[in-house]
TORVEXDO-595774 format. One record per residue (C-alpha): residue number from 1; x, y, z. Coordinates in Angstrom, 1 decimal. Example, Ala and Ser with C-alpha at 12.3 -4.5 7.8 and 13.67 -1.06 7.14 Angstrom:
BEGIN
+-----+--------+--------+--------+
: num :     xx :     yy :     zz :
+-----+--------+--------+--------+
:   1 :   12.3 :   -4.5 :    7.8 :
:   2 :   13.7 :   -1.1 :    7.1 :
+-----+--------+--------+--------+
This chain:
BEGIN
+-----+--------+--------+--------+
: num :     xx :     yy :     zz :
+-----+--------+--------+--------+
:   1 :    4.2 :   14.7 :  -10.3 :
:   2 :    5.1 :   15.1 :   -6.4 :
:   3 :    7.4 :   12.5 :   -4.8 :
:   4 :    5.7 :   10.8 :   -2.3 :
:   5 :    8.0 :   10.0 :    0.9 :
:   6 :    7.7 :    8.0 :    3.4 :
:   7 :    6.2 :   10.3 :    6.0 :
:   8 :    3.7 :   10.3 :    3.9 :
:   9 :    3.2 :    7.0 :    3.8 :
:  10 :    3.2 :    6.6 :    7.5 :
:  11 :    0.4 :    9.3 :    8.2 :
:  12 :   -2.1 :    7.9 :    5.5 :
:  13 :   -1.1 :    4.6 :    6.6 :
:  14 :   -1.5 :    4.9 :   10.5 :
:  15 :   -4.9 :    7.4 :   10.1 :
:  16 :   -6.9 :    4.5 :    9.2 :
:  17 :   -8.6 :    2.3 :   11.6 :
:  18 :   -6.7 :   -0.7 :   13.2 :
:  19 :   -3.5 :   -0.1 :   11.2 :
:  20 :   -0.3 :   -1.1 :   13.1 :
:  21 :    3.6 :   -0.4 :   12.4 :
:  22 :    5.9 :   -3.0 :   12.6 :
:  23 :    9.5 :   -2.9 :   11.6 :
:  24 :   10.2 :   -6.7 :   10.2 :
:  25 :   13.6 :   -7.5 :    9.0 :
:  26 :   14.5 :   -3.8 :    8.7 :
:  27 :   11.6 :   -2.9 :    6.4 :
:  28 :    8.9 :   -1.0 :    8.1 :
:  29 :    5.6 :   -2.7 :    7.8 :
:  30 :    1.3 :   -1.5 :    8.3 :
:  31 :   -0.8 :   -4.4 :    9.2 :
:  32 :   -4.6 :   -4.8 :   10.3 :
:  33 :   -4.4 :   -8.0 :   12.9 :
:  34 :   -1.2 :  -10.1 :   11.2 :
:  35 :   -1.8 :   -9.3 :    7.7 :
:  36 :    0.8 :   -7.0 :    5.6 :
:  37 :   -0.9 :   -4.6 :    3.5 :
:  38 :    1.8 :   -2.4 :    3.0 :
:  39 :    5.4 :   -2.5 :    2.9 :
:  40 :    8.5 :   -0.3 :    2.2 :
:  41 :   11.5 :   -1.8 :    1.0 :
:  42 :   14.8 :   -1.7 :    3.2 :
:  43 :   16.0 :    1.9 :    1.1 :
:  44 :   12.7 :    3.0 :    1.4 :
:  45 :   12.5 :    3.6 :   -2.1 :
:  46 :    9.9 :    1.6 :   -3.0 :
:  47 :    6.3 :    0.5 :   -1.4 :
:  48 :    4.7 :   -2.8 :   -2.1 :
:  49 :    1.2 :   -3.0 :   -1.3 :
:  50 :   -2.2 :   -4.7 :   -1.2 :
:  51 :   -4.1 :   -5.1 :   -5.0 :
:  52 :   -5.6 :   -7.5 :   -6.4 :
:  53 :   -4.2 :  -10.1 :   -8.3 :
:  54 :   -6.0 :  -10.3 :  -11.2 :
:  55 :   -5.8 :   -6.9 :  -11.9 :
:  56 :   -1.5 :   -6.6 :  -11.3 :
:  57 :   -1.1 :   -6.8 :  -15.1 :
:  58 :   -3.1 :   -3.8 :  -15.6 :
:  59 :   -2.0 :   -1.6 :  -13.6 :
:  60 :    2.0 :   -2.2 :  -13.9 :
:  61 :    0.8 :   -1.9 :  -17.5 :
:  62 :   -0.6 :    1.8 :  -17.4 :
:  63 :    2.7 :    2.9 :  -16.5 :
:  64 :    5.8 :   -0.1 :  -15.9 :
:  65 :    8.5 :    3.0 :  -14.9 :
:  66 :    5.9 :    3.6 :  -11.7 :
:  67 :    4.4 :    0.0 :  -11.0 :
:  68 :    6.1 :   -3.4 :  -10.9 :
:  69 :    5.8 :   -6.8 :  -10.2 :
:  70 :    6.8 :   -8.0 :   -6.6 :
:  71 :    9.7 :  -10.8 :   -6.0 :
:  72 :    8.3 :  -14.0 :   -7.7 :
:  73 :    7.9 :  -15.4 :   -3.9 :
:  74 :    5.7 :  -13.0 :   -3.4 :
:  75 :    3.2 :  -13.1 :   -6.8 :
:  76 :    0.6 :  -15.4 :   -5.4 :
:  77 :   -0.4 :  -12.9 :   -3.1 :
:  78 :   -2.0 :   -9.6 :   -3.8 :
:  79 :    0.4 :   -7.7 :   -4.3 :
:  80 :    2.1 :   -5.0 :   -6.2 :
:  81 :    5.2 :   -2.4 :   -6.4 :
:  82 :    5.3 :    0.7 :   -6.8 :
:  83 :    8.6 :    3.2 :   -7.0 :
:  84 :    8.0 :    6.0 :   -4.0 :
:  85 :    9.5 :    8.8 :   -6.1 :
:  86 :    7.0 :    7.9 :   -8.5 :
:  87 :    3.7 :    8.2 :   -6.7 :
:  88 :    2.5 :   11.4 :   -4.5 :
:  89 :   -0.2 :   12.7 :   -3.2 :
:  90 :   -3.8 :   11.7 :   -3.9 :
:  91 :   -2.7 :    8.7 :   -5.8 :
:  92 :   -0.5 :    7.5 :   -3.2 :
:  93 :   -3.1 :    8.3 :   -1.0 :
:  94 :   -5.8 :    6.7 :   -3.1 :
:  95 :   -3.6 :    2.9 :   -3.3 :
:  96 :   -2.9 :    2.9 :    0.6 :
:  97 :   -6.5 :    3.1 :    1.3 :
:  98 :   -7.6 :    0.6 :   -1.2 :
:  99 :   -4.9 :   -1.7 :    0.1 :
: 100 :   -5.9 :   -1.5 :    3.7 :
: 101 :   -9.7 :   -1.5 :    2.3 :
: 102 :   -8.6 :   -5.4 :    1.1 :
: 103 :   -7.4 :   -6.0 :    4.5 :
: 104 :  -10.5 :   -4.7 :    6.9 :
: 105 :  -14.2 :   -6.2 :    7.9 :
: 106 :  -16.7 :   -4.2 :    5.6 :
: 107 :  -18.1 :   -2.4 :    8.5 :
: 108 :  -14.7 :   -1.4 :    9.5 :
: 109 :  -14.2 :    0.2 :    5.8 :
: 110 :  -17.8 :    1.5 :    6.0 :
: 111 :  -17.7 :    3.0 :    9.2 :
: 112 :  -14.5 :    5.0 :    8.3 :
: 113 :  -15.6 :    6.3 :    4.5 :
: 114 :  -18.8 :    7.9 :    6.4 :
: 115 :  -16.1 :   10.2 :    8.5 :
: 116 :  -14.5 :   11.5 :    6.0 :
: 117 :  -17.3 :   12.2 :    3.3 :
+-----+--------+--------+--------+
């Protein structure tokens, strides 16, 4: 599997519609209005992002060396980790979009997906 880096993260991240960068207590941040939907820790080695809740367990399940949990303040929110040097290409591709897909209007989502099928 191919290490995803964080220049990667940034150009999936800031192709999609209404994303915005923000660097927030020296951990660089993409946001649609004021909501996080994914952040890189302050090493940049790992990548918390937008998921659903219910479905956490799951995923850090399928693979707990790739995906975990977020700080407890953080697990009522949708969110999960993943370790950067972990997760490349599509599938890193493939959880940035479905976290910012959480984050947009429908249309927004809608309007985008037509472009690029």
């Amino acid at each position: 599997m191919r290490m995803g880096t964080v220049d990667e993260v940034r150009g999936v991240a800031m192709s999609l519609p209404r994303t915005t960068e923000h660097l927030i207590r020296d951990r660089v941040k993409f946001r649609v209005g004021s909501i996080v939907y994914l952040a890189l820790s302050q090493d940049e080695t790992t990548l918390g992002f937008a998921f659903p809740r219910e479905e956490r367990a799951a995923l850090i399940a399928t693979d707990p060396t790739r995906f975990f949990q977020p700080p407890p303040s953080d697990l009522r929110f949708n969110w999960v980790c993943g370790h950067l040097s972990h997760l490349g290409g599509d599938e890193l591709r493939d959880l940035i979009v479905e976290a910012w897909r959480m984050v947009v209007p429908k249309r927004v989502y809608a309007s985008w997906h037509q472009g690029v099928s």
